[in-house]
C-alpha positions as CSV (number, residue, x, y, z in Angstrom):
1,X,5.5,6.2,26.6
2,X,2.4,4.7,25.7
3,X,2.4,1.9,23.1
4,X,0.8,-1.4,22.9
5,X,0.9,-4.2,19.8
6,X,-1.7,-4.0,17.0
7,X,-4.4,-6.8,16.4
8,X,-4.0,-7.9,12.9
9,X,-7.0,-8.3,10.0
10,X,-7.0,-11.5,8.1
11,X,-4.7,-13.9,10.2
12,X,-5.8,-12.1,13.4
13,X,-6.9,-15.4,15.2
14,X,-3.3,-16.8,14.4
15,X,-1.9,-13.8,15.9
16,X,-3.7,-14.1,18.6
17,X,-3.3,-17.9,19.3
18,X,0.6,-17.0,19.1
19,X,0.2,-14.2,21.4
20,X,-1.2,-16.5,24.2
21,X,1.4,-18.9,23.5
22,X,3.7,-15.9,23.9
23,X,4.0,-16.4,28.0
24,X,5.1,-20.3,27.9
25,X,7.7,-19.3,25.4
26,X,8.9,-16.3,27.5
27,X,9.4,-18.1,30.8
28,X,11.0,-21.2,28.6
29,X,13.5,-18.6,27.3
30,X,14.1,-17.5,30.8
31,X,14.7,-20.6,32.0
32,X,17.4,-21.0,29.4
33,X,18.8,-17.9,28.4
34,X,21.0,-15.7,30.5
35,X,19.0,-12.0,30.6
36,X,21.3,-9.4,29.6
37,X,22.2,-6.3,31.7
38,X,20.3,-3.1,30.4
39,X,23.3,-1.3,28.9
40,X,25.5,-3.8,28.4
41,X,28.3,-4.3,25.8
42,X,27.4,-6.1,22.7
43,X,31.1,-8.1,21.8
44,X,32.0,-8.9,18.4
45,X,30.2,-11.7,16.6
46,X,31.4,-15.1,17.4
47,X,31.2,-16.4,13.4
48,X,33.4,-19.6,14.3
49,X,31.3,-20.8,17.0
50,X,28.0,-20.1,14.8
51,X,29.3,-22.8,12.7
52,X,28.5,-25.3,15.2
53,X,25.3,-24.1,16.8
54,X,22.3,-25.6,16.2
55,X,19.0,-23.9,16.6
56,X,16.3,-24.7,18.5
57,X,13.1,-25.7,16.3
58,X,9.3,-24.7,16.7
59,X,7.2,-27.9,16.7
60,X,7.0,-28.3,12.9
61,X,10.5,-28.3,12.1
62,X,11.6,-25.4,11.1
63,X,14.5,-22.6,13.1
64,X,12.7,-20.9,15.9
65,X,13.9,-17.2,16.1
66,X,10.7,-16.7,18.3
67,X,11.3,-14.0,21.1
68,X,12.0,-10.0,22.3
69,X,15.0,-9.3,20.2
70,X,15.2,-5.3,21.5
71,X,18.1,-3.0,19.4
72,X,18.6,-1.5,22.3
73,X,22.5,-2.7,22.7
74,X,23.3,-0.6,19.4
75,X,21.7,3.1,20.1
76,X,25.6,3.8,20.5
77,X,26.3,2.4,17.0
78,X,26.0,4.7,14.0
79,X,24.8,3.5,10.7
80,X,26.8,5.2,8.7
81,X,30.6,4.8,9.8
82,X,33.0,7.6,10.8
83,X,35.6,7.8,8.2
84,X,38.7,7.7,10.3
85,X,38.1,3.8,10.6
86,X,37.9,3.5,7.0
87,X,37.3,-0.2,6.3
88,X,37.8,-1.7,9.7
89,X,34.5,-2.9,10.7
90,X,35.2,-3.3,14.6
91,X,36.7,-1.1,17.5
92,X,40.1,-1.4,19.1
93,X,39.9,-2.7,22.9
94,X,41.2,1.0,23.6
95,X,38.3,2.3,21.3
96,X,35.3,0.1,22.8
97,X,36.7,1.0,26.1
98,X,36.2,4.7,25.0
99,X,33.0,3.8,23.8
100,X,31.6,2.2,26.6
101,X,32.5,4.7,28.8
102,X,30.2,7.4,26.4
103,X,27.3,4.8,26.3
104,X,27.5,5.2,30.4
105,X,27.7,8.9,29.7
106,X,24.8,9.2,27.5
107,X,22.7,6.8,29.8
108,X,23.4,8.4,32.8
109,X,22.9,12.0,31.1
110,X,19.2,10.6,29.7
111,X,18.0,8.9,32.6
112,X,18.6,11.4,34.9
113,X,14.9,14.0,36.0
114,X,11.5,12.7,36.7
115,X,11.0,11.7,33.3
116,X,14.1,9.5,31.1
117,X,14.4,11.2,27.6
118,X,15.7,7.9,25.5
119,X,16.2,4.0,26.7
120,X,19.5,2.9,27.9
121,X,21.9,1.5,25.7
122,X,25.4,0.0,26.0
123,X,28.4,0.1,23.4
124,X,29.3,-2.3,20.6
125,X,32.4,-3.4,18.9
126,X,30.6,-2.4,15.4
127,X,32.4,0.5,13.4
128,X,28.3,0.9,12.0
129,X,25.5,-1.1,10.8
130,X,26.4,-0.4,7.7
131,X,28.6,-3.1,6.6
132,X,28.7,-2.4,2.3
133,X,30.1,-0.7,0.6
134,X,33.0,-1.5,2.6
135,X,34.3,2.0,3.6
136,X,30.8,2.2,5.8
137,X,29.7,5.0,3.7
138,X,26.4,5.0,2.4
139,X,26.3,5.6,-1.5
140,X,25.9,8.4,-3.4
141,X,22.7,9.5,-5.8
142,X,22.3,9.0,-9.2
143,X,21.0,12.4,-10.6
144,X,17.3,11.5,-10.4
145,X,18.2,10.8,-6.5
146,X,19.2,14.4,-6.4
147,X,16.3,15.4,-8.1
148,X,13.8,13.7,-6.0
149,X,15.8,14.5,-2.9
150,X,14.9,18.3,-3.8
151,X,11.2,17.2,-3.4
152,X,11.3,15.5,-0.3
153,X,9.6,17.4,2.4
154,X,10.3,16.8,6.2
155,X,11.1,18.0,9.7
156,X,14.3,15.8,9.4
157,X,15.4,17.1,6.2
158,X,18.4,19.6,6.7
159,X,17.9,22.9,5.9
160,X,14.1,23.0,5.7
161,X,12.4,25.7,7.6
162,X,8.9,26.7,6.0
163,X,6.1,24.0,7.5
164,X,2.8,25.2,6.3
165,X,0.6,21.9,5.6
166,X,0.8,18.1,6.8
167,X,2.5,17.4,3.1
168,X,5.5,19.4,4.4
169,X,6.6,16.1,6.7
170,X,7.3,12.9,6.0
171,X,5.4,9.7,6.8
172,X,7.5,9.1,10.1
173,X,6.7,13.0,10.9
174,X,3.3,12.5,10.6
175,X,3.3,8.9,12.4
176,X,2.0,6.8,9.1
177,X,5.0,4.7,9.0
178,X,8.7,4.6,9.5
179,X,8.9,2.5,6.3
180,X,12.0,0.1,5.2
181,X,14.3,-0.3,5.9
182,X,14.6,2.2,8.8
183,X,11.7,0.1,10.4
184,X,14.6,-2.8,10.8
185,X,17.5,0.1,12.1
186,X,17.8,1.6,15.5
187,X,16.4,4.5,17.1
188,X,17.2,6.2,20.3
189,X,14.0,4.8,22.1
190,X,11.2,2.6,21.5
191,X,13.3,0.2,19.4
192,X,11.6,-3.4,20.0
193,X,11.0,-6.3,18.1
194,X,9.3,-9.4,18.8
195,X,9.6,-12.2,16.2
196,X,6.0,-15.4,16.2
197,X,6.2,-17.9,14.0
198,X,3.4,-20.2,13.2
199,X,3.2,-22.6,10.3
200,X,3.6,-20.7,7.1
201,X,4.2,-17.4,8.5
202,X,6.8,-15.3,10.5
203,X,5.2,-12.2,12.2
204,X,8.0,-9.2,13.3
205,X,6.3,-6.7,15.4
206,X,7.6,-3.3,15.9
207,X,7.3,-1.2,18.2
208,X,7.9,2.0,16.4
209,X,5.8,2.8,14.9
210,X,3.3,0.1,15.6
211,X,3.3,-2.2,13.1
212,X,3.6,-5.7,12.3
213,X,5.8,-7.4,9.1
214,X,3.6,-9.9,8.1
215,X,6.0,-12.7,6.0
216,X,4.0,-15.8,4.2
217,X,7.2,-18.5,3.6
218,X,4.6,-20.7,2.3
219,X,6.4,-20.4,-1.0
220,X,3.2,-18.2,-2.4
221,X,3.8,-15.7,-5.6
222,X,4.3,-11.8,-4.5
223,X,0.6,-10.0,-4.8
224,X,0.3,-8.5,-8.5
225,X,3.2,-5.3,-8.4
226,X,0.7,-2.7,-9.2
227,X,0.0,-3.3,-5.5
228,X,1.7,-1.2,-3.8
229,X,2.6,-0.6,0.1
230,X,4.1,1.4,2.5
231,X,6.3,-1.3,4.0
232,X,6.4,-3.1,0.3
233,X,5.2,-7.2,0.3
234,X,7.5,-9.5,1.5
235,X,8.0,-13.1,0.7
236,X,10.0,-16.0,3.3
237,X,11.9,-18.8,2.5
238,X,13.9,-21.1,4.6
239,X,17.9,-22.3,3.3
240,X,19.0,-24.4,6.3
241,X,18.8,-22.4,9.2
242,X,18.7,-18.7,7.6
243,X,15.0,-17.2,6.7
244,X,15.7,-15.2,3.4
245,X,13.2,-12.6,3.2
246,X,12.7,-10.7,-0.1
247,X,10.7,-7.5,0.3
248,X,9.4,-5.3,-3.1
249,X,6.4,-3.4,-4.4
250,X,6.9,-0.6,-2.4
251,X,5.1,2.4,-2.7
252,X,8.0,4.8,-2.4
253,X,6.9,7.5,-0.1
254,X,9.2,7.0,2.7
255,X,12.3,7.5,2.9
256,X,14.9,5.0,2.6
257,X,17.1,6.3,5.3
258,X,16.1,9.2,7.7
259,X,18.2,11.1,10.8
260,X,15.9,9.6,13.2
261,X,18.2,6.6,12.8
262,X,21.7,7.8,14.8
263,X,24.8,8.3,12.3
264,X,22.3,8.4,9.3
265,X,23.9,10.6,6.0
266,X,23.9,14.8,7.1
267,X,21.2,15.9,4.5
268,X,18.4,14.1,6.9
269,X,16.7,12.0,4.2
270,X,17.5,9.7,1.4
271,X,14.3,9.0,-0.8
272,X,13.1,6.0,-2.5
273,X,11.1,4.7,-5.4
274,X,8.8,1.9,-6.5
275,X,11.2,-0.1,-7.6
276,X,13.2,-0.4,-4.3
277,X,14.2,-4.0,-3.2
278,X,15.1,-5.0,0.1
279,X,16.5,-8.9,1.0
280,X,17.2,-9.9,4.5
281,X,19.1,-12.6,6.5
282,X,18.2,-14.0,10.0
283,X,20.2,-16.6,11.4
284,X,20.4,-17.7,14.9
285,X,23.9,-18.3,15.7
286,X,23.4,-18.7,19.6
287,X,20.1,-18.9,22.5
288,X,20.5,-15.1,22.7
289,X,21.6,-14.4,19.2
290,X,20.3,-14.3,15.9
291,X,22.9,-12.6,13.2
292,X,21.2,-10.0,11.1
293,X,21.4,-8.7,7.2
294,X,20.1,-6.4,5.2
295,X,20.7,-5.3,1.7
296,X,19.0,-2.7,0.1
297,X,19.1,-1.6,-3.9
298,X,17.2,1.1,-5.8
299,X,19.2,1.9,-8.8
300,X,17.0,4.6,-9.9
301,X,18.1,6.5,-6.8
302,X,21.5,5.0,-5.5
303,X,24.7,4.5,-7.2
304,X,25.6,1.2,-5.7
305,X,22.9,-1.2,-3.3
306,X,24.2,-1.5,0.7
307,X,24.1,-3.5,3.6
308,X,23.7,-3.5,6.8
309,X,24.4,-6.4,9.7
310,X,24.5,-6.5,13.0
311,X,23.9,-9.0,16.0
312,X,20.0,-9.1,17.5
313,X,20.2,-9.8,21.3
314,X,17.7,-11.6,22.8
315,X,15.7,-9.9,26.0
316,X,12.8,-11.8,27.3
317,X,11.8,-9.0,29.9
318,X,12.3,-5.9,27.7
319,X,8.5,-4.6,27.8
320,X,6.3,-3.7,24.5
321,X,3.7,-1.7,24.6
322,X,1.3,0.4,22.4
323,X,3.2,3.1,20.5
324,X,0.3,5.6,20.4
325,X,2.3,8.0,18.1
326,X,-0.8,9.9,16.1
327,X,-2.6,10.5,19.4
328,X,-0.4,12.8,21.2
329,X,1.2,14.2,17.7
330,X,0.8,18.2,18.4
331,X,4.6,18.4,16.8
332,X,2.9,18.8,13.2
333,X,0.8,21.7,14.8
334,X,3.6,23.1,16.1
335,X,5.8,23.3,13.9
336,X,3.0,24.5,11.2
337,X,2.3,27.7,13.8
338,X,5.7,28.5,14.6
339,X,6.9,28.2,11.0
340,X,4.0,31.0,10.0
341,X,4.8,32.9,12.8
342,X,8.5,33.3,12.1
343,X,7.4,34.2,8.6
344,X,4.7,36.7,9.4
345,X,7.1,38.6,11.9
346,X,10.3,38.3,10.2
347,X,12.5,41.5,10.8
348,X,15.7,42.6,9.1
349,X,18.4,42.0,11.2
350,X,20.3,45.2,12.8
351,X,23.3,46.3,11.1
């Protein structure tokens, strides 16, 4: 698939001064870090040894999470947990066994033709990514998150079958944005991220679809909130060697969870508002790991906030490249001529 990573407007030359610094970094993190089989098993996280382990810092001093951190190691991982394991939040040695042996399945099954149909991915010990509430369950909806949820219109929405204009999919349909927090989940393909630092800011690029987090930690105020965005404004902040990042002023088109995203809730989309909020976590507990957090509230629309965490593995030769999404989009077309074609020849069925 074709993809590549997206110059950026005003701090473009910082970007691009990080970018050409990106190949001495790279080959220093291969030189140090162990690169980890396509596929492999992600093990539980180590929270006793992250204790001890001090990060490496960029040259003004602060953590360095720098690097190709792929979520490729938890396509096999749903975000919403089965309810058979109820609270436990990691698999038995019998059950990871089980599940690496479907990873294998599943890899073997996609990768097989001219032509692989989703990247590798091995098996982890996590239950889900969702972590809170503590059954793994995301939360219910308040009655105006029913309401809106009647409104939403997408290909991923469950039970929707009349596509007759562009407003009848949803910004990830129609390759405007995957929004957040599904930007920072997993996907079946095309799941990279590569975190630049530079003094002052912390750049995540992702790959789908496209886009790059752009995060002063400056200490700067958010942007007046009757600015509103796609991917919201978010503010860093360093305490010790965690970056707290508090994302708001969304623009709440997106929606906050969608199927796209493996084990996601059945009805296909969740929606969201202006007034969602959004706080991560990023610690680096080892060379290849940086421990991952994300909790997400919208009481207008939710019941209860949630959170999600899971491990980030660091891959120095997973390749990025352009994800040209809106170029070769003839899915809206499609589905807009098929939908009025079902419509204009729908027969009775025979009794």
């Amino acid at each position: 698939m074709i993809k590549r990573v997206l110059a950026l407007g005003g701090i473009s030359i910082g970007i691009g001064m990080m970018v050409c610094s990106a190949p001495e970094a790279a080959a220093q993190q291969r030189a140090t870090t162990p690169t980890p089989q396509r596929g492999a098993a992600t093990a539980a996280p180590q929270r006793a040894g992250a204790k001890s382990f001090t990060p490496p810092k960029t040259p003004w001093g602060e953590p360095d999470l720098q690097g190709m951190w792929p979520l490729n190691h938890l396509i096999s991982t749903p975000f919403q947990r089965q309810e058979r394991y109820g609270t436990r939040r990691f698999l038995t040695e019998d059950e990871f066994a089980a599940a690496e042996k479907s990873a294998q399945d599943r890899n073997s099954r996609f990768e097989s033709g001219a032509i692989p149909q989703a990247d590798s991915g091995g098996a982890s010990r996590l239950t889900s990514l969702l972590s809170d509430p503590p059954n793994g369950r995301f939360p219910a909806l308040t009655p105006k998150g029913k309401e809106l949820f009647e409104k939403m219109r997408g290909s991923y929405k469950r039970g929707q079958t009349v596509f007759d204009t562009p407003e009848d999919f949803d910004t990830w349909d129609r390759c405007i944005t995957r929004g957040l927090p599904v930007s920072m989940l997993t996907r079946n393909y095309n799941v990279g991220l590569r975190v630049m630092q530079s003094p002052g800011y912390v750049v995540i690029l992702l790959e789908m679809a496209h886009e790059a987090r752009i995060i002063p930690t400056d200490g700067r105020p958010f942007i007046d909130p009757s600015i509103k965005q796609y991917l919201g404004e978010s503010r860093g902040r360093w305490e010790g060697n965690t970056l707290v990042v508090e994302t708001k002023n969304f623009n709440g088109k997106p929606a906050m969870t969608n199927a796209g995203v493996p084990g996601s809730p059945p009805e296909g989309l969740t929606p969201a508002t202006e007034n969602l909020r959004m706080v991560e976590r990023f610690t680096r507990t080892a060379n290849d790991t940086v421990e991952y957090k994300m909790t997400v509230e919208d009481p207008e629309v939710l019941t209860s906030p949630w959170s999600a965490e899971f491990p980030w593995k660091l891959d120095p030769e997973y390749g990025m490249y352009e994800y040209a999404c809106h170029e070769g989009n003839t899915a809206i077309r499609n589905y807009i001529e098929t939908s009025r074609f079902e419509r204009a020849n729908n027969k009775p069925a025979a009794k």
